[in-house]
C-alpha positions as CSV (number, residue, x, y, z in Angstrom):
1,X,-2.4,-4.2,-7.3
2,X,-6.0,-4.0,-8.1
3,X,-8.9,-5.3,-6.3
4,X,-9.5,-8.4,-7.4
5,X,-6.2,-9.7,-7.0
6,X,-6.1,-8.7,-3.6
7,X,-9.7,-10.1,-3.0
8,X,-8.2,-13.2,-4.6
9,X,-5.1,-13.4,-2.6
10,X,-7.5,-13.0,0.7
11,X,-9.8,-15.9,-0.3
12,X,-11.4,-17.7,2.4
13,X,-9.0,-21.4,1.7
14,X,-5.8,-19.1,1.7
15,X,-6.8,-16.9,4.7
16,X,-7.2,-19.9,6.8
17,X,-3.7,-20.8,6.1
18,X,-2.4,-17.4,6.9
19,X,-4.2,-16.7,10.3
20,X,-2.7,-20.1,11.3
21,X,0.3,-18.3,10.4
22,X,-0.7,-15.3,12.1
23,X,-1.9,-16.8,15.7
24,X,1.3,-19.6,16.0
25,X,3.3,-16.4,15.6
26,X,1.6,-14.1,17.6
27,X,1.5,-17.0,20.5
28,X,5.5,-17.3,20.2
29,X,6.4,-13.6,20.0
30,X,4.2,-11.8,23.0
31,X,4.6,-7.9,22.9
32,X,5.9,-6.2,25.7
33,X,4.0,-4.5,28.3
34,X,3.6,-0.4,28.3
35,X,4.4,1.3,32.0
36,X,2.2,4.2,32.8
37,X,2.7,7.1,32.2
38,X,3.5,9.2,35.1
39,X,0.3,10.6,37.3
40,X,-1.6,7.8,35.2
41,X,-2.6,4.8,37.0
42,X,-5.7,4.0,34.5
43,X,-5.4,0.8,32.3
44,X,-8.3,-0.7,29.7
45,X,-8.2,-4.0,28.0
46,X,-10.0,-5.1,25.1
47,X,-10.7,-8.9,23.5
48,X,-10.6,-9.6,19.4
49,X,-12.5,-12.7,19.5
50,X,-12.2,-14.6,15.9
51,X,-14.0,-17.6,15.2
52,X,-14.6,-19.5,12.2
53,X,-18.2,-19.1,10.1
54,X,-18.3,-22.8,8.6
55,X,-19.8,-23.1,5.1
56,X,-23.1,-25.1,3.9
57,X,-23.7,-28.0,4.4
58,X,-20.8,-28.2,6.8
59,X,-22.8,-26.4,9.6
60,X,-25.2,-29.3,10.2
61,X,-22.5,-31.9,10.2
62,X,-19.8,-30.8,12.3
63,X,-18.1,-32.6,15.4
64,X,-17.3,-30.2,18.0
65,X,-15.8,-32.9,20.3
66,X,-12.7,-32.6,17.8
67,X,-12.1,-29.2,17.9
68,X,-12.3,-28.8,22.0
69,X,-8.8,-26.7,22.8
70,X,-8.4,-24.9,26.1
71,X,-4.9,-24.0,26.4
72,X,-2.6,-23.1,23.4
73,X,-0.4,-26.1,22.1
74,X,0.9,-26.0,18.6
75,X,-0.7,-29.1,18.1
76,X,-4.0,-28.1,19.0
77,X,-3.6,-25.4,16.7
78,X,-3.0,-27.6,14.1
79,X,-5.2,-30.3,14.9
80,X,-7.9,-27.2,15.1
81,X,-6.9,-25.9,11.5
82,X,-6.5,-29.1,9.9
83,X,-10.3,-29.9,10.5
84,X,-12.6,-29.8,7.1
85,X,-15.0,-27.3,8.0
86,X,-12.2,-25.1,9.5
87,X,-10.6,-25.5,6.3
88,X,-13.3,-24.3,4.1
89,X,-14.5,-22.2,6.8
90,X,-15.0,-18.1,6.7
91,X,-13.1,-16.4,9.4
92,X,-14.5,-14.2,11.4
93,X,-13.9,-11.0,13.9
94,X,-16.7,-10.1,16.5
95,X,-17.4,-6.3,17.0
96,X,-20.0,-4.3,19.7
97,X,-21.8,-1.0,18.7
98,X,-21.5,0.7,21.9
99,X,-24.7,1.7,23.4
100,X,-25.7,5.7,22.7
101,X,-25.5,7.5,25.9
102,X,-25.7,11.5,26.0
103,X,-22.4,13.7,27.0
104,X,-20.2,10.2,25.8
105,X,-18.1,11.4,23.1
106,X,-17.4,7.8,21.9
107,X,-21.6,7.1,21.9
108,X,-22.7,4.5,19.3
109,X,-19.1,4.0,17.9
110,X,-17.6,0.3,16.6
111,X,-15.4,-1.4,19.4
112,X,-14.1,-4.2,20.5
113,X,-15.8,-5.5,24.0
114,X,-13.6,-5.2,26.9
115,X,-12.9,-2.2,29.9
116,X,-11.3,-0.7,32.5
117,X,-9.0,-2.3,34.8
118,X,-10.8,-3.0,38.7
119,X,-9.0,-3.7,41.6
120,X,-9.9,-7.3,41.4
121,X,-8.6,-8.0,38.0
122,X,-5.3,-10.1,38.5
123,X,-4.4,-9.0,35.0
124,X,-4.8,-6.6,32.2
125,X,-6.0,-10.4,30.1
126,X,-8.3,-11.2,32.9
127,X,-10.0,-7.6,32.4
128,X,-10.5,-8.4,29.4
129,X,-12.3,-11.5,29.7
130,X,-14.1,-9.9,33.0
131,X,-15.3,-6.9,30.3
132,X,-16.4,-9.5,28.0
133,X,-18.4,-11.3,30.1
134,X,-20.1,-8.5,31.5
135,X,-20.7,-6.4,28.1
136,X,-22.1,-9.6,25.8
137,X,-21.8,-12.4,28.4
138,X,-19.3,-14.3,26.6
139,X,-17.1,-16.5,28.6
140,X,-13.5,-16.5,27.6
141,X,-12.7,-19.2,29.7
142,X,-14.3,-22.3,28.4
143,X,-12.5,-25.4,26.4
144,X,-13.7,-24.0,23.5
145,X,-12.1,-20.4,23.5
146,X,-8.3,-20.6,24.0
147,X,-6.3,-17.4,24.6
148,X,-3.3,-16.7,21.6
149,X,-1.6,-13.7,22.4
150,X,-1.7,-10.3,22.7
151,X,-1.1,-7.2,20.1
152,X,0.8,-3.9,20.4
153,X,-0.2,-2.2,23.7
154,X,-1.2,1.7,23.3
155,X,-1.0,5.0,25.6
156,X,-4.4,6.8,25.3
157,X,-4.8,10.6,25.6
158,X,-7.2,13.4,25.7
159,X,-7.5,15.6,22.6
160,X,-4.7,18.1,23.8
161,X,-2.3,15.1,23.2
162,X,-0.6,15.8,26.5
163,X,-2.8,14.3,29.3
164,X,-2.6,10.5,29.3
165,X,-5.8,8.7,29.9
166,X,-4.4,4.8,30.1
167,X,-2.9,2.1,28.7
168,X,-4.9,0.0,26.8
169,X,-4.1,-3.2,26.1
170,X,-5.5,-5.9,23.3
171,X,-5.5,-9.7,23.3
172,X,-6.5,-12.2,20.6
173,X,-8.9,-15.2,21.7
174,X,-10.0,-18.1,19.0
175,X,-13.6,-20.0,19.5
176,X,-13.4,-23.6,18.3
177,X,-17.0,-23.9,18.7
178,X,-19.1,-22.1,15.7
179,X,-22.9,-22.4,18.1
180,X,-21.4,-20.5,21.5
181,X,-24.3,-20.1,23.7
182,X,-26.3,-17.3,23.1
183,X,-25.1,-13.9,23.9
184,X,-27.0,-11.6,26.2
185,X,-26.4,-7.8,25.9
186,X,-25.7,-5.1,28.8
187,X,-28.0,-2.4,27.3
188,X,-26.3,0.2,29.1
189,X,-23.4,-0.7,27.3
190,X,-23.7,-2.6,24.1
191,X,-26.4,-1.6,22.0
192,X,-25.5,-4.6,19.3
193,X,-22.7,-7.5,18.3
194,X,-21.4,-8.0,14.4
195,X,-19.5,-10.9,13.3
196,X,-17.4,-9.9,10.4
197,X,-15.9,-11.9,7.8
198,X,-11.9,-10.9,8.0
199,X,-12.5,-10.7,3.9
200,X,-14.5,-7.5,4.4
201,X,-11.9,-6.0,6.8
202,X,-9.4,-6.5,3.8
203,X,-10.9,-5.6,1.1
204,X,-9.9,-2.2,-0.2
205,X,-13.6,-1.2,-1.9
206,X,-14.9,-0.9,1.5
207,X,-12.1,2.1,3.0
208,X,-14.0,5.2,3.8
209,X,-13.2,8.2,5.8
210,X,-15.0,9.1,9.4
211,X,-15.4,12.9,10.0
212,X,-14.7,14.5,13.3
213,X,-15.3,18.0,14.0
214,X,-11.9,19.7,14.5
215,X,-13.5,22.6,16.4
216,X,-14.8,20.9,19.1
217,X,-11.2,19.0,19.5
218,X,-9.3,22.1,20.0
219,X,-12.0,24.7,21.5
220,X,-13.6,22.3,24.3
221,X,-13.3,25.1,26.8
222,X,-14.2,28.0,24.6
223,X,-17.5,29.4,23.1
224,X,-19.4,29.0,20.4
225,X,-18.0,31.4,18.8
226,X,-14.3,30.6,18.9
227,X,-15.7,27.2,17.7
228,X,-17.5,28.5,14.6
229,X,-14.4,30.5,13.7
230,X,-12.3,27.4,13.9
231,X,-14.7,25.4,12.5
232,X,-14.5,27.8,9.3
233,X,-10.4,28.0,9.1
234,X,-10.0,24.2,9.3
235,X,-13.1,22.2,8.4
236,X,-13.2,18.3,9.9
237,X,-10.5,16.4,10.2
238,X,-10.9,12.9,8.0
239,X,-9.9,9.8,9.5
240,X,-9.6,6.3,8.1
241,X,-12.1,3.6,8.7
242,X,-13.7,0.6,7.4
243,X,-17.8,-0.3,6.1
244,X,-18.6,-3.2,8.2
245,X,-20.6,-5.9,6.3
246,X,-21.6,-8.0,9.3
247,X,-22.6,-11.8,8.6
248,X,-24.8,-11.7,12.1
249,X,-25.9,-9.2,14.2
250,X,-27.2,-9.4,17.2
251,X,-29.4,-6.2,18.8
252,X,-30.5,-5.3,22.1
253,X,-34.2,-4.7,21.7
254,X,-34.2,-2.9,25.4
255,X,-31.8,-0.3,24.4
256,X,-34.0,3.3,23.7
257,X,-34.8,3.7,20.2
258,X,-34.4,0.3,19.3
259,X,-37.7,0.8,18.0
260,X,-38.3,4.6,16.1
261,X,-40.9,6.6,17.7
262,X,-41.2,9.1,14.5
263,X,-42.4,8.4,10.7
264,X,-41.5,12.0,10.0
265,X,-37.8,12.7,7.8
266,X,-36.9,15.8,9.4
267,X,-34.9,18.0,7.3
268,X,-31.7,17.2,8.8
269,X,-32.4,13.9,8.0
270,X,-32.6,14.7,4.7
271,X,-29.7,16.7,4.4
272,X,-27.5,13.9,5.9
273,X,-28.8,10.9,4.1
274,X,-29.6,12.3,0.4
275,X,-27.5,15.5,-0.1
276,X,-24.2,14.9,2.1
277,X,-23.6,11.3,0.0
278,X,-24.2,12.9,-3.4
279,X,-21.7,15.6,-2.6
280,X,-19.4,13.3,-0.8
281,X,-19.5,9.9,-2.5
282,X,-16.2,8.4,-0.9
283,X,-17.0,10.3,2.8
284,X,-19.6,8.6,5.3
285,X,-21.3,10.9,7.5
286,X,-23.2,9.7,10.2
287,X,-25.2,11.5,13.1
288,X,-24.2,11.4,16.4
289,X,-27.2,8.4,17.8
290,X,-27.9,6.7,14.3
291,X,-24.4,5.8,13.1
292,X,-23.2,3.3,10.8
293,X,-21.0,0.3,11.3
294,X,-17.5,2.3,10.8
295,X,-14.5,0.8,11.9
296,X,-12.5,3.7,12.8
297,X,-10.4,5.6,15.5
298,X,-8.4,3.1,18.3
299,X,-10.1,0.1,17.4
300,X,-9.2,0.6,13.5
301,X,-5.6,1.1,14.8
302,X,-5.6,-2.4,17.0
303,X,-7.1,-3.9,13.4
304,X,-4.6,-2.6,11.3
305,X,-1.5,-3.8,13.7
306,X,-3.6,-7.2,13.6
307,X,-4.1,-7.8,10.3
308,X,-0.6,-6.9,9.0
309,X,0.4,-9.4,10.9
310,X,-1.0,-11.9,8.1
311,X,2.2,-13.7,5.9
312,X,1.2,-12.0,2.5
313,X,-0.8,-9.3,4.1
314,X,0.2,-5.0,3.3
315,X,-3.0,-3.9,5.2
316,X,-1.0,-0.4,5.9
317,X,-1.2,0.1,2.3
318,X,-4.9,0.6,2.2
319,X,-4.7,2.8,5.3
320,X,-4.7,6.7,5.0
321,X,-3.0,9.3,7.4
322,X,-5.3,11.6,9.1
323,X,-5.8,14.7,6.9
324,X,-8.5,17.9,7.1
325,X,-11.2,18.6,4.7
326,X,-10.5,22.3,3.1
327,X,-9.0,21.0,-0.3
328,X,-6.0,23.9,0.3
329,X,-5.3,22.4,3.6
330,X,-5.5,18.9,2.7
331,X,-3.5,19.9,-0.4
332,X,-0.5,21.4,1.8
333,X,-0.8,18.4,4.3
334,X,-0.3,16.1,1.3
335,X,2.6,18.0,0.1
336,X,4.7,18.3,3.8
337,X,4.1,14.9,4.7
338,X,4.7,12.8,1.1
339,X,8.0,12.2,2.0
340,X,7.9,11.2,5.6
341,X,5.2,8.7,3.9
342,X,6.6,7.4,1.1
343,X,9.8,6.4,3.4
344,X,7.7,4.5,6.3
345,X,5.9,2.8,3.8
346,X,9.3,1.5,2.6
347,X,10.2,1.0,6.2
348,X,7.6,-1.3,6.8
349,X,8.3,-3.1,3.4
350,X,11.6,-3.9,3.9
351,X,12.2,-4.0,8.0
352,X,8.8,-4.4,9.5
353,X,7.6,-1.5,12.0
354,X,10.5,-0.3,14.3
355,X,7.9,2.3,16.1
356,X,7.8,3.9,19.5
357,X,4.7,3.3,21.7
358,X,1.6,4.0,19.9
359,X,-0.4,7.4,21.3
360,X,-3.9,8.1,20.6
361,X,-6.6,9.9,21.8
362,X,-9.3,8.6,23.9
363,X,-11.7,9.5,26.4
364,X,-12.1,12.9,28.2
365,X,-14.9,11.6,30.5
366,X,-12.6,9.1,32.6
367,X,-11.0,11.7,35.0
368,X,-7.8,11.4,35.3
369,X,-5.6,13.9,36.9
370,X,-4.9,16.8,34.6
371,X,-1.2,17.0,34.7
372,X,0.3,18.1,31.9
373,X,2.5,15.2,30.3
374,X,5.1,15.4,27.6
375,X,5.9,12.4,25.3
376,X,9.2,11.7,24.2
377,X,8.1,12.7,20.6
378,X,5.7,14.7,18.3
379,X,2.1,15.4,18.7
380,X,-0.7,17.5,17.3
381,X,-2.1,19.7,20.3
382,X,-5.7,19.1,19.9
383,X,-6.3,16.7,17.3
384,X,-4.9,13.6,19.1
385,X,-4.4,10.5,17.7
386,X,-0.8,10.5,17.1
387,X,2.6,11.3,19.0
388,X,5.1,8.9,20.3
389,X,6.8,7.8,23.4
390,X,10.1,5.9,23.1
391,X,9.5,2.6,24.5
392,X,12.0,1.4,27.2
393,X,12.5,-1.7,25.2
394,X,14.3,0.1,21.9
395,X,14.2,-2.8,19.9
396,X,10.6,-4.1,20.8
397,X,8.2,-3.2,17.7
398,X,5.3,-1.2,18.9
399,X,2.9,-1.8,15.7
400,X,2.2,-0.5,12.6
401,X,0.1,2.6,13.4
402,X,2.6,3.8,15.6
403,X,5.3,3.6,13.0
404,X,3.4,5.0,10.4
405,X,2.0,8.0,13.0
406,X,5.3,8.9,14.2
407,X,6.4,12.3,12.8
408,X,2.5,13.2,11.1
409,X,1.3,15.2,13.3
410,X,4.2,17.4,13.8
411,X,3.8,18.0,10.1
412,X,0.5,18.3,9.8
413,X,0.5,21.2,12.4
414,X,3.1,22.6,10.2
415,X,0.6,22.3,7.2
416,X,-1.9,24.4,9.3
417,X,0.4,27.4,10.2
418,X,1.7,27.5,5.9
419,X,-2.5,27.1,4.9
420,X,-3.6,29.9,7.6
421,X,-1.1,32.3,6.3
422,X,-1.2,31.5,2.6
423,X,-5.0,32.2,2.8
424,X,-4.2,35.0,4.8
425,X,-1.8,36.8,2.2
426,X,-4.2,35.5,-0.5
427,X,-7.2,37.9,1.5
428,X,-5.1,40.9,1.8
429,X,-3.5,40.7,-1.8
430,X,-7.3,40.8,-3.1
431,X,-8.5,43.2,-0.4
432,X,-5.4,45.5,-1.8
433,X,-6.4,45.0,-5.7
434,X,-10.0,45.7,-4.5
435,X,-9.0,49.1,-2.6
436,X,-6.6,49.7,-5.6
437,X,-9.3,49.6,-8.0
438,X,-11.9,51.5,-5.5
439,X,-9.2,54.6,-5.2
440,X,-8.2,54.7,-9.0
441,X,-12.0,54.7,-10.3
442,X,-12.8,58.0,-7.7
């Protein structure tokens, strides 16, 4: 299927219908809760807020008295979507650009708002809406935001793979109001807000690829140079993600470096804005204070399981597995997991995601006990972001991503052993020609 057909099949009229679709559903069919993982008390929660962008000239015409909600009821749903603005409305996601703070590993990155679990919080939803509150100082508990449901819940581990973090848990809220008060930003937190149009998240001209440094995942303990020598031997590893296109944006101006204090282009600068696109047109790179609006990592993940949840929706199809950047490597990765690809593509196709709770790697700065833990599956040791854990539920469906992660990382560790000692016979066959040709020429 090409682009415009699936830009077509997205349209703003027909993806109204659908997430109607989507949010009845996901209201009706709640996911189960994760337990903790043993020596891990820690649980996060995180809110996708949608709302609905109306279209000119509806904006100056609208009656919000109609589309006050509160609590879910089918009929308010349908009362809701049935309005004329809603129906020729823009739907819409809301994402935070975390605020840049030094020795924070997940500085300036894409997210959704939401937190840790406190002592006070009666629930892993109420955390959420506590978090949002307190990042953007959006109140989740209005008439005009009504709570839908909530989406495949997810352990999160360190990049060892084998020291759980938390559980971290999504939930879905709708706004029925279009002009919410104005939001006010925690600078020490949230550096800016995005609306996105739900078009963008779909459309397939905007995948990209994040870089992350493979070296610094696997050698966090060791010197520099165990780093620079893995660093060599594997490259970055590439992850999916998504160009944001915002449709509002909202910036804390009291944030540091809101405003640049240097004219001069330094010659890293340079290097990363002119050079690294010309040699790596579909690859974004992006410094570690400066970056751009990439949706990538766990939040990417909650979209994914989120949006293939729309009727006529095959969102996994535009997502990519997590591969290196040596072209041998990646080559070899390609080849070992095709077929454990190809077949949960048709899993998903023809049964829908029968997956074990989704692992992926978070945080090493929230200090957890250090107990080493074993999942009840595969991982990568040092890469994160995959393994499994067999729910306790067996039939429950975890998600997408953690269907289509299951298994990859066992393979891909595979792929690194077979590249390491192909390139290591290829190195001594030449040095042996080489000292062959030294000895016969003497």
């Amino acid at each position: 299927m090409n682009d415009s057909s699936e830009l077509a099949k997205h349209s703003a009229p027909r993806l109204i219908e659908q997430l109607k679709s989507l949010l009845s559903g996901l209201h009706d069919n709640p996911y189960p809760a994760v337990p903790n993982p043993p020596a891990c008390k820690k649980r996060a929660s995180v809110a996708l807020i949608l709302r609905i962008r109306p279209t000119f000239p509806d904006e100056a015409t609208i009656d919000h008295s109609a589309s006050n909600q509160g609590l879910f009821t089918h009929e308010s749903l349908n009362s809701f979507f049935n309005l004329p603005w809603v129906q020729r409305g823009d739907p819409e996601i809301l994402f935070i650009k975390r605020a840049a703070r030094e020795g924070d590993r997940w500085t300036s990155h894409v997210a959704l708002p939401g937190g840790k679990h406190e002592e006070g919080d009666q629930s892993d939803m109420a955390t959420s809406i506590r978090e949002t509150l307190e990042e953007i100082g959006l109140d989740l508990t209005t008439e005009h935001s009504t709570f839908i449901g909530n989406l495949p819940e997810r352990v999160v581990t360190t990049s060892w793979g084998t020291v759980p973090l938390m559980v971290l848990c999504p939930f879905v809220f709708l706004l029925t109001r279009y002009d919410i008060p104005p939001l006010r930003l925690q600078p020490s937190e949230v550096s800016s807000v995005h609306w996105v149009s739900m078009r963008a998240l779909l459309a397939p001209s905007l995948r990209t690829y994040e870089r992350a440094d493979v070296a610094d995942r696997l050698a966090r303990r060791g010197g520099g140079f165990l780093r620079s020598i893995l660093r060599l031997m594997l490259g970055q590893m590439l992850f999916a993600a998504v160009r944001l296109i915002p449709s509002e944006s909202i910036y804390c101006s009291s944030v540091p470096g809101f405003i640049p204090l240097h004219t001069t282009i330094s010659l890293s600068t340079f290097v990363e804005e002119a050079i690294v696109p010309l040699l790596s047109r579909d690859v974004t790179s992006s410094s570690k204070y400066d970056r751009p609006l990439l949706l990538w990592g766990l939040t990417h993940g909650i979209m994914t399981d989120f949006l293939d949840l729309l009727p006529t929706s095959n969102t996994f199809k535009l997502w990519t597995w997590p591969t290196f950047s040596p072209w041998d490597l990646r080559i070899i990765v390609w080849l070992m997991t095709y077929r454990l690809h190809s077949r949960k593509v048709q899993e998903l196709e023809f049964k829908g995601p029968q997956s074990p709770t989704i692992i992926e790697e978070g945080l090493d700065t929230l200090g957890v006990q250090k107990t080493r833990w074993q999942p009840h599956g595969v991982h990568m040791d040092g890469l994160g972001l995959g393994g499994s854990q067999r729910a306790s539920n067996q039939a429950a469906s975890a998600g997408t991503i953690g269907h289509l992660l299951e298994g990859h990382y066992d393979l891909m560790r595979r792929a690194v052993v077979v590249t390491l000692m192909m390139r290591l016979g290829f190195g001594a066959g030449v040095l042996a020609l080489v000292l062959r040709r030294i000895r016969s020429r003497r």
